[in-house]
N, C-alpha and C positions, 0 to 999 in steps of 0.2 A: 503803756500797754498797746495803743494804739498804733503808734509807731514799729513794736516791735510785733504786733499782728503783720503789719503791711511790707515787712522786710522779711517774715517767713513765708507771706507768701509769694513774695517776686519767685523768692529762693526755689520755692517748690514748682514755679512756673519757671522758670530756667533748667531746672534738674529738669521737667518733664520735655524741654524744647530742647536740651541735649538728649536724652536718652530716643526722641525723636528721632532726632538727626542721626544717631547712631544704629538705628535700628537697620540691618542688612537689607541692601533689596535681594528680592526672589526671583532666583532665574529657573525657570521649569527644561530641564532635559529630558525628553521624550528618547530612548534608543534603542536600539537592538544589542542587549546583551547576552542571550542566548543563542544555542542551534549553529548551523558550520558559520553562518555572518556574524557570528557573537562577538571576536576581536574587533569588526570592524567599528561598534559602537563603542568595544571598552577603550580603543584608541583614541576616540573623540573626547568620551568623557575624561580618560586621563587627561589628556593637553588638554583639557580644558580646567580642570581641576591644576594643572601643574601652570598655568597662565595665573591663576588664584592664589595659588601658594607662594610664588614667586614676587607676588606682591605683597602678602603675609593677610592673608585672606581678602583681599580686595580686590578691586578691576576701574583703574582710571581712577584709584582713591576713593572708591567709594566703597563698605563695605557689602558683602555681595552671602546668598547662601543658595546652592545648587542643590537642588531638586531633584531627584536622578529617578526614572523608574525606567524599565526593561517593556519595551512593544512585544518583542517575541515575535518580532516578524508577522504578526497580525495588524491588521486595518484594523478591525475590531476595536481591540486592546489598545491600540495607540487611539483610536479614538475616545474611548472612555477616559484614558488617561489624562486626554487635553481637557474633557468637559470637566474633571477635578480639580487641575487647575487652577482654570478660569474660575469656576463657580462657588471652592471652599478655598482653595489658595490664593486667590486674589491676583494670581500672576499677570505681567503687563507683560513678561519677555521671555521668550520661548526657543527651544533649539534641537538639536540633537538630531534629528531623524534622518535613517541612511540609507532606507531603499524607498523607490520613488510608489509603490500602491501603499504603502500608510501612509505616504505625504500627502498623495492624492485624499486619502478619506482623511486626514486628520486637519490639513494646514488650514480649508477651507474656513472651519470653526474658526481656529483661533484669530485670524485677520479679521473675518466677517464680526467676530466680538468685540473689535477695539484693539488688539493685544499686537504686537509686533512679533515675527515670526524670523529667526535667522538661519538658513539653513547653511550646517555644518559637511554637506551631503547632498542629498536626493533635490534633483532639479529640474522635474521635467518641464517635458516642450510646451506641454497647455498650460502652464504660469506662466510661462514668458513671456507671452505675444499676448492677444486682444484678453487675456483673463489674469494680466498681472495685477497686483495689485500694490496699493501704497505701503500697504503694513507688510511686503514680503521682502525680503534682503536674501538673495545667495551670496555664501562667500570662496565656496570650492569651485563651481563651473555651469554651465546651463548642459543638461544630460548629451545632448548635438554634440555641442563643440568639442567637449572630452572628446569624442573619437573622431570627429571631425580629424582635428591633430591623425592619426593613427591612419585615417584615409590619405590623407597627405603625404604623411611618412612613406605610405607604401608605394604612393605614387614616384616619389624620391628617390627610392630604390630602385624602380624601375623593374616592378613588376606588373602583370600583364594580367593574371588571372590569381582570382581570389575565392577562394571561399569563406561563407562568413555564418558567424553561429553567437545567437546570443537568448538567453532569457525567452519566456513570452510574458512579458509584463513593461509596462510603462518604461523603464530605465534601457530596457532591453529591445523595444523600439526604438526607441529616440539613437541607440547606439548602433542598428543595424541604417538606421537613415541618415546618421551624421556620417559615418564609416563611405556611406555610399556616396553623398554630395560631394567628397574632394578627391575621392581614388576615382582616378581616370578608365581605368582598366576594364576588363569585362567579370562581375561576378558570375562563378560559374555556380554554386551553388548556395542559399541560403537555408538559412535551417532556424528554427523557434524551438528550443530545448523547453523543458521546466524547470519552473524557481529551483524546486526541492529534487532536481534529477543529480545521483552520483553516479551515474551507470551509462556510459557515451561510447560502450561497443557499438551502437547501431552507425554512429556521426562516425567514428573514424572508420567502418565503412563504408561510411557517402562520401567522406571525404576522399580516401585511397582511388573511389571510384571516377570522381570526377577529374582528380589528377592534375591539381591547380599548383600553380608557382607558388602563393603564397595564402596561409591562413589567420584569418581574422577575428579572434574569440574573446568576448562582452560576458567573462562569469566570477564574480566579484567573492570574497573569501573562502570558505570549506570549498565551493564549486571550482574556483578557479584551479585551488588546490589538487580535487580527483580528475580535471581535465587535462590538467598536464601530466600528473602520470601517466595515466591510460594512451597518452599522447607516445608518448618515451615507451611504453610495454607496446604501444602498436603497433611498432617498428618506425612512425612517421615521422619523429625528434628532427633526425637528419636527412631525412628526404624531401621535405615541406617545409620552409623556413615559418615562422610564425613574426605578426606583426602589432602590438598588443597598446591598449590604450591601459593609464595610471592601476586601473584595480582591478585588473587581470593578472599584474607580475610586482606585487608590494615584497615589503622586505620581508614579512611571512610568510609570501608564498614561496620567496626563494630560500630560504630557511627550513620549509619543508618537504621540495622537490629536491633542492641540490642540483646537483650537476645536469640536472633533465631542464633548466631555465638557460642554462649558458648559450650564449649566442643569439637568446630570442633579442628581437628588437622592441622598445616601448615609447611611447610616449609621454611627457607628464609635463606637469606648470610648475613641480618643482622636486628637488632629490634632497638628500642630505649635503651633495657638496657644493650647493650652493652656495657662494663666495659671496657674500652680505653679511655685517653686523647680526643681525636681527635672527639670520638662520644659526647663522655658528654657535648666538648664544640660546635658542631654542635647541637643537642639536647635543650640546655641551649639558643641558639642565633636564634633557628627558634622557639623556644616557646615564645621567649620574643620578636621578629616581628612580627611574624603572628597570637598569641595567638592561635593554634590550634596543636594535634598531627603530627607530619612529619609520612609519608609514605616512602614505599620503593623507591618511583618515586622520593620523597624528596633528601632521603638519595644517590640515584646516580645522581641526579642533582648536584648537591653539590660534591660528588667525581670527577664525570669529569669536573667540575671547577676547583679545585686543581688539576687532571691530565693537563690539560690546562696550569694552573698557572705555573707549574712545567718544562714544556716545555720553556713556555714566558723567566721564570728567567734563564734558558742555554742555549736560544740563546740571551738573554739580548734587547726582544721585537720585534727581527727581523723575520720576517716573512717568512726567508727562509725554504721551504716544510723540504729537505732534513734532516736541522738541525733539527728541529721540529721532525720528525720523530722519527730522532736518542734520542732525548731529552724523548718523549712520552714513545719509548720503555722501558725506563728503570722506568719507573711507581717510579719517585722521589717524593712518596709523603705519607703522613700518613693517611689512608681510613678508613672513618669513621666503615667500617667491621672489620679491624684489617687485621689480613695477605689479601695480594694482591698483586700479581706480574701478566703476561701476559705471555699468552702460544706464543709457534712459528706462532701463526696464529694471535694473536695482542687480543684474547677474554679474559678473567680471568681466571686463574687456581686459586680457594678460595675454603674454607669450606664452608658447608653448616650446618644451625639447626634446629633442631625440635622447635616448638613452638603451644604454646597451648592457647585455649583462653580463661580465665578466668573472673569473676570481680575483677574488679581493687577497690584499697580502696574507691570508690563513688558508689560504685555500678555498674557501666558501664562495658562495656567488655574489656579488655585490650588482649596483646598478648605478654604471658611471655615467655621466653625462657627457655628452660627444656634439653636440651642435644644437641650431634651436632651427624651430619647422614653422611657427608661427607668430607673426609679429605684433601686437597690439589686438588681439583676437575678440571678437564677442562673438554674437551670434545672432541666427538670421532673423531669431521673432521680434528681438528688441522693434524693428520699424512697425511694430502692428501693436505695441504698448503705447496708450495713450496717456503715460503719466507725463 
């Protein structure tokens, strides 16, 4: 009896050390699912859900369960939603968020708690430099350098006068200062719109006004959407070329401008035709789920999955920060961009390309890739991060 007591209870301690081990880690996505930015979070959450799926629910063989709730484009609300988390959820690892004033009120918490923070998106300038910290990982870009690219590009072209219009919030800074560090040119006019403005008669009369070679506009989904019609209804399509950094001219937008995007010029760190493994078969597996084009928001949703994944499989699902860390830094994984490593401060150091937007063989507008503008890129706070 005694014997057969001590052989049920290995039993029951083994079943309880598997059912352990099996038990999903919890990844918390904080995003924006609503309002005219609303694709832009449900794009992240998909690829990142389709990074999961693809593995038959896991990430790096570990099994994994996503979190998902909706900021609504409030600080607020994304704030409450990380103190949940943390505090009843237990989360160690966290993602999602796409505009940089909830990253501002939300990211703080969750690093300063212990918890590792990846962002799919939103990357301003004051994380990077002296207020980085160890618990933060971007995987899409540091807010600068995205238009950095787009300042470059213009300068490329070999234009002379620009005007430039973006946001007034955190993203929308950093995008009108990165814009300006590498265009050589003289800006003739800047302008600070609002997050929630659809109404830009006033800009395209400062713009017509001031009468610049080329324009430069920082307004990421529904916005970016009413800016270019209004652009196209103002007469200015063809008289004012336009020069646009990733999430100003997504495959959404061109999808629902039409033939009002052709010719615009863009910038990005990565398209659909990129010619890598890793993209064709992301590409190939978000066209045959979702039957629609993936976007840039797509394509980093989907990367900081596999950065994720990459972590999981070298600590082998354990959830310890420290290893995690060490695992993330070393960016073990094949991105759908192609080169991708992390500067000292945890943002991307990658290329950047020109891309142009043409019709595609149905007629519709597509956005081909034509050359690349930046080579091994990061950005300029990384020397002021003391990690």
């Amino acid at each position: 009896m005694k014997l057969r007591g001590l052989l049920l209870g290995i039993a029951a301690t083994l079943a309880a050390s598997t059912a352990f081990a099996q038990a999903p880690v919890k990844i918390g996505m904080i995003t924006t699912l609503s309002g005219p930015g609303g694709y832009l979070g449900q794009d992240i959450r998909d690829a990142f859900k389709l990074a999961i799926d693809m593995e038959g629910g896991k990430l790096g063989g570990v099994p994994v369960e996503l979190m998902v709730e909706d900021d609504g484009l409030k600080p607020g609300q994304g704030k409450q939603i990380a103190e949940k988390m943390l505090k009843t959820d237990g989360i160690k690892i966290m993602t999602g968020i796409v505009f940089s004033n909830v990253a501002g009120a939300t990211v703080p918490d969750i690093v300063d708690s212990g918890a590792l923070y990846v962002s799919p998106n939103a990357a301003p300038s004051n994380f990077a430099g002296k207020e980085c910290n160890e618990n933060y990982f971007v995987v899409s870009w540091q807010n600068d350098s995205l238009h950095e690219s787009a300042g470059q590009h213009a300068t490329n072209l070999g234009y002379k006068k620009a005007f430039i219009l973006a946001p007034n919030y955190q993203a929308g800074k950093d995008a009108l200062t990165g814009f300006k560090r590498l265009f050589k040119g003289e800006v003739v006019g800047e302008v600070y719109t609002r997050l929630d403005q659809t109404d830009f008669a006033p800009e395209m009369a400062q713009i017509r006004s001031a009468n610049p070679d080329v324009v430069f506009q920082f307004h990421p989904g529904g916005l970016g959407i009413a800016f270019m019609r209004q652009y196209q209804q103002a007469g200015l399509l063809g008289k004012v070329p336009m020069v646009l950094a990733a999430p100003s001219a997504d495959a959404t937008t061109l999808k629902a401008v039409g033939d009002a995007a052709l010719g615009v010029d863009v910038t990005s760190h990565w398209n659909t035709d990129f010619d890598n493994p890793a993209n064709k078969k992301f590409v190939e597996a978000w066209t045959k789920a979702y039957n629609r084009t993936p976007t840039y928001y797509a394509s980093q949703g989907y990367d900081t999955a596999l950065a994720i994944a990459s972590a999981l499989k070298a600590t082998g699902g354990k959830t310890d920060v420290a290893a995690l860390r060490t695992a993330l830094a070393k960016a073990d994984f094949q991105s759908v961009r192609g080169a991708f490593k992390f500067g000292k401060n945890q943002h991307p150091v990658q290329d950047w390309y020109a891309l142009k937007t043409e019709k595609g063989p149905d007629g519709a507008p597509i956005l081909k890739t034509v050359g690349k503008v930046l080579s091994n890129h990061g950005d300029v706070y990384a020397k002021d991060c003391k990690l």
